[in-house]
C-alpha positions in Angstrom: 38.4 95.0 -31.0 38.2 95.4 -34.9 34.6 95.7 -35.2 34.0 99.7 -36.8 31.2 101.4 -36.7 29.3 103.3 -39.0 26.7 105.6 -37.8 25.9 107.3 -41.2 24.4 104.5 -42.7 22.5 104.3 -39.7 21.1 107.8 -39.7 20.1 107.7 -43.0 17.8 104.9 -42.2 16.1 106.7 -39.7 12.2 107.6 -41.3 12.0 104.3 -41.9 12.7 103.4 -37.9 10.8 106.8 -37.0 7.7 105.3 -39.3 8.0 101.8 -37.2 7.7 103.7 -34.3 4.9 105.0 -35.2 3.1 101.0 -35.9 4.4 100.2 -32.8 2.6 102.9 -30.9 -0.7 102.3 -33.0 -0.7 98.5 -32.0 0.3 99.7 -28.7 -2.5 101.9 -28.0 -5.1 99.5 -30.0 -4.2 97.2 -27.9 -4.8 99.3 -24.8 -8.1 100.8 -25.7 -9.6 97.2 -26.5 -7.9 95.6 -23.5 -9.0 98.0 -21.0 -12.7 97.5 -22.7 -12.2 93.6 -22.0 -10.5 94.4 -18.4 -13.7 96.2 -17.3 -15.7 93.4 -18.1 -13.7 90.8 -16.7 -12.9 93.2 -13.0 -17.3 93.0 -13.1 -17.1 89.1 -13.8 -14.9 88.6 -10.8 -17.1 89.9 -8.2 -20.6 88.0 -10.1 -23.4 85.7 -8.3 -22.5 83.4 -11.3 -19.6 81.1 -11.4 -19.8 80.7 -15.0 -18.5 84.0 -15.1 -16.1 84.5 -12.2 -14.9 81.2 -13.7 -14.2 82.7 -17.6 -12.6 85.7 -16.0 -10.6 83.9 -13.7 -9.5 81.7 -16.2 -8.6 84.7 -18.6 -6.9 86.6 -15.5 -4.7 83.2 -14.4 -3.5 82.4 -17.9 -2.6 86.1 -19.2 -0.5 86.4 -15.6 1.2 83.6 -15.5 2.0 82.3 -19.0 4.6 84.4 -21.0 3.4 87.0 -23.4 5.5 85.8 -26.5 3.5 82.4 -25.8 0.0 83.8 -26.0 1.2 85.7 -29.2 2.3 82.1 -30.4 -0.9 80.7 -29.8 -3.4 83.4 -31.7 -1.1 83.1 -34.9 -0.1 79.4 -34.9 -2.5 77.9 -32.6 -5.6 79.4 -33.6 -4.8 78.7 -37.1 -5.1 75.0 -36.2 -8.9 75.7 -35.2 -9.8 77.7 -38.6 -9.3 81.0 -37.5 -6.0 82.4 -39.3 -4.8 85.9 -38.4 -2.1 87.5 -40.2 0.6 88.4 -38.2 -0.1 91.9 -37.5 -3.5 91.1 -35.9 -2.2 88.3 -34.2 0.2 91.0 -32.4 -2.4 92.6 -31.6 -4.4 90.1 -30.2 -2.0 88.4 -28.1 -0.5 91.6 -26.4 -4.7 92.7 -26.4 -4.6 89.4 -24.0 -2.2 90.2 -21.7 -3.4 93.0 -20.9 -6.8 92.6 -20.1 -5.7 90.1 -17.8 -3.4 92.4 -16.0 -5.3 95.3 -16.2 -8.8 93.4 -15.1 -6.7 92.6 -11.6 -5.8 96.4 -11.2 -9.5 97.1 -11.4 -10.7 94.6 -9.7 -8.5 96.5 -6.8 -9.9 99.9 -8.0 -13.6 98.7 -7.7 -13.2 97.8 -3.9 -11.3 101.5 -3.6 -15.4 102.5 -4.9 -17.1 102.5 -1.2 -20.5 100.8 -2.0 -22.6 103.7 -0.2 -21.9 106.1 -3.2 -23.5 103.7 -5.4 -26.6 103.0 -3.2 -26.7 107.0 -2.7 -27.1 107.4 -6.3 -29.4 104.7 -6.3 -31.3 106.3 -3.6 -31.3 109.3 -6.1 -33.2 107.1 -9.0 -30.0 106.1 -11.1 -30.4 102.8 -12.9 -27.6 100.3 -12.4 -25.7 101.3 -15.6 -25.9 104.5 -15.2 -25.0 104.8 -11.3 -21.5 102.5 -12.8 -20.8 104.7 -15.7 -21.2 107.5 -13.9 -20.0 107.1 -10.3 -17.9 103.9 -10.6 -15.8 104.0 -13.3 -14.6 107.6 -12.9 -13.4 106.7 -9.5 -12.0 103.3 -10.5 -10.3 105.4 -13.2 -8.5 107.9 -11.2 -7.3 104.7 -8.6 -6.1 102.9 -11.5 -4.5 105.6 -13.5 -1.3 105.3 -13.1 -1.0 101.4 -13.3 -2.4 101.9 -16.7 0.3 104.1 -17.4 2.9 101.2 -16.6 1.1 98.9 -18.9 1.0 101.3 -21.6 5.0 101.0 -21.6 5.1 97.1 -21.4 2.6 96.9 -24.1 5.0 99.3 -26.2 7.6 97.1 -25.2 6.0 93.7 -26.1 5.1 95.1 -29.5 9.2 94.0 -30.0 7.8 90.3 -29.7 5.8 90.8 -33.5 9.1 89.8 -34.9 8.9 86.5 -33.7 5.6 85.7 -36.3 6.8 87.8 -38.8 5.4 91.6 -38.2 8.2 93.7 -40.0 6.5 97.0 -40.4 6.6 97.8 -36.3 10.2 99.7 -34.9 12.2 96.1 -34.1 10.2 94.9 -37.6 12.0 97.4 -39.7 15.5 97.3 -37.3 15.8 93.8 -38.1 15.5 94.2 -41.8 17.4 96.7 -42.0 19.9 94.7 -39.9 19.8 91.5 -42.3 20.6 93.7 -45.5 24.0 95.6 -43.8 25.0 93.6 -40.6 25.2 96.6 -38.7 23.6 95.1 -35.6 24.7 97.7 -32.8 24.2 100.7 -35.2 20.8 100.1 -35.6 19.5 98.3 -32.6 21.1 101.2 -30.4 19.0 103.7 -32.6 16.0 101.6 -31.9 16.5 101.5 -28.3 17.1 104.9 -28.0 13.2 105.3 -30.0 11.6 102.8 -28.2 13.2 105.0 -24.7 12.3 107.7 -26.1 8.8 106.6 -27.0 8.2 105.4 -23.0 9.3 108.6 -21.9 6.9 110.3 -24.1 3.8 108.4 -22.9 4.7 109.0 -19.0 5.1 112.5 -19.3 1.9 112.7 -21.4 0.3 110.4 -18.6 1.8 112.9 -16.3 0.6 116.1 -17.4 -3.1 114.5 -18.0 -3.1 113.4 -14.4 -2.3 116.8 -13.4 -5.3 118.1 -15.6 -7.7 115.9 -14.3 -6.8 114.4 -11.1 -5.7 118.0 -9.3 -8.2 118.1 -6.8 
């Protein structure tokens, strides 16, 4: 094997892979916080009087599952640009991995809604709640402590998937900024074991965090 390596060169590039990371947890966590908004909806759609609506979130929940995740990222930067709406290629990132998770996260609580026994919400019902209220208030901190640490495991894969943006041209996120820095020196291994090693580090980070806030909320 004649291939050396050289590490320093490496090293010193590392603010720039450390300030990637950092774009690729923001556009992680975006993508989170506006997916589980949408996966809320959807989990309520599922279990409507209307078909309209089981249908859309059915529809939403089938494709995000079964259709690869670089695909739907495809799709909102190329695809939707063939229908007038042109995002750049950091919000179509965001708006495909926002996608796939809704639809994966809308199945996990759709299972953490039927964990919700139905006589706590007619009790608080019984009590004079209103309909919102007795779901903000009963419901969803139940169907949050059931779904906790599923969310958890999708707060890693949408870390991960933020590695796809490359693919449409993102270059400010951690594997943006690797492969740039890879095209100008050709040390491939250097830097892609550095960026593994973040993007480990990085998961590990977020399930201990998840960790220690289950602990604080979810000890009794």
């Amino acid at each position: 094997m004649n291939y050396t390596f050289h590490w320093r060169p490496a090293f010193r590039a590392l603010p720039e892979m450390l300030a990637g990371s950092l774009v690729t947890l923001q556009i992680a966590v975006l993508s989170m916080v506006i997916g589980i908004a949408i996966a809320v909806l959807l989990a309520v759609m599922t279990g409507s009087k209307s078909r309209w609506l089981r249908g859309i979130a059915g529809t939403w929940i089938e494709v995000a599952r079964n259709t690869p995740a670089l695909f739907q990222i495809y799709i909102a930067y190329f695809g939707l640009g063939q229908i007038g709406i042109h995002l750049d290629s950091y919000l179509a990132l965001l708006a495909g991995i926002t996608f796939n998770n809704a639809g994966y996260l809308a199945e996990t609580f759709r299972g953490g809604l039927r964990a919700v026994p139905q006589t706590q919400v007619r009790a608080a019902r019984s009590l004079g709640f209103g309909p919102i209220a007795a779901f903000r208030l009963i419901v969803l901190p139940q169907l949050f402590r059931a779904v906790f640490h599923p969310m958890t495991n999708q707060m890693v894969w949408a870390i991960l998937m933020t590695s796809l943006g490359v693919v449409v041209g993102v270059n400010t996120d951690l594997t943006g900024v690797t492969q740039e820095l890879n095209v100008r020196t050709f040390r491939t291994f250097e830097y892609f074991a550095i960026a593994a090693v973040l993007y480990y580090l990085i998961a590990k980070v977020v399930t201990l965090g998840a960790r220690l806030i289950a602990w604080r909320l979810f000890r009794y």
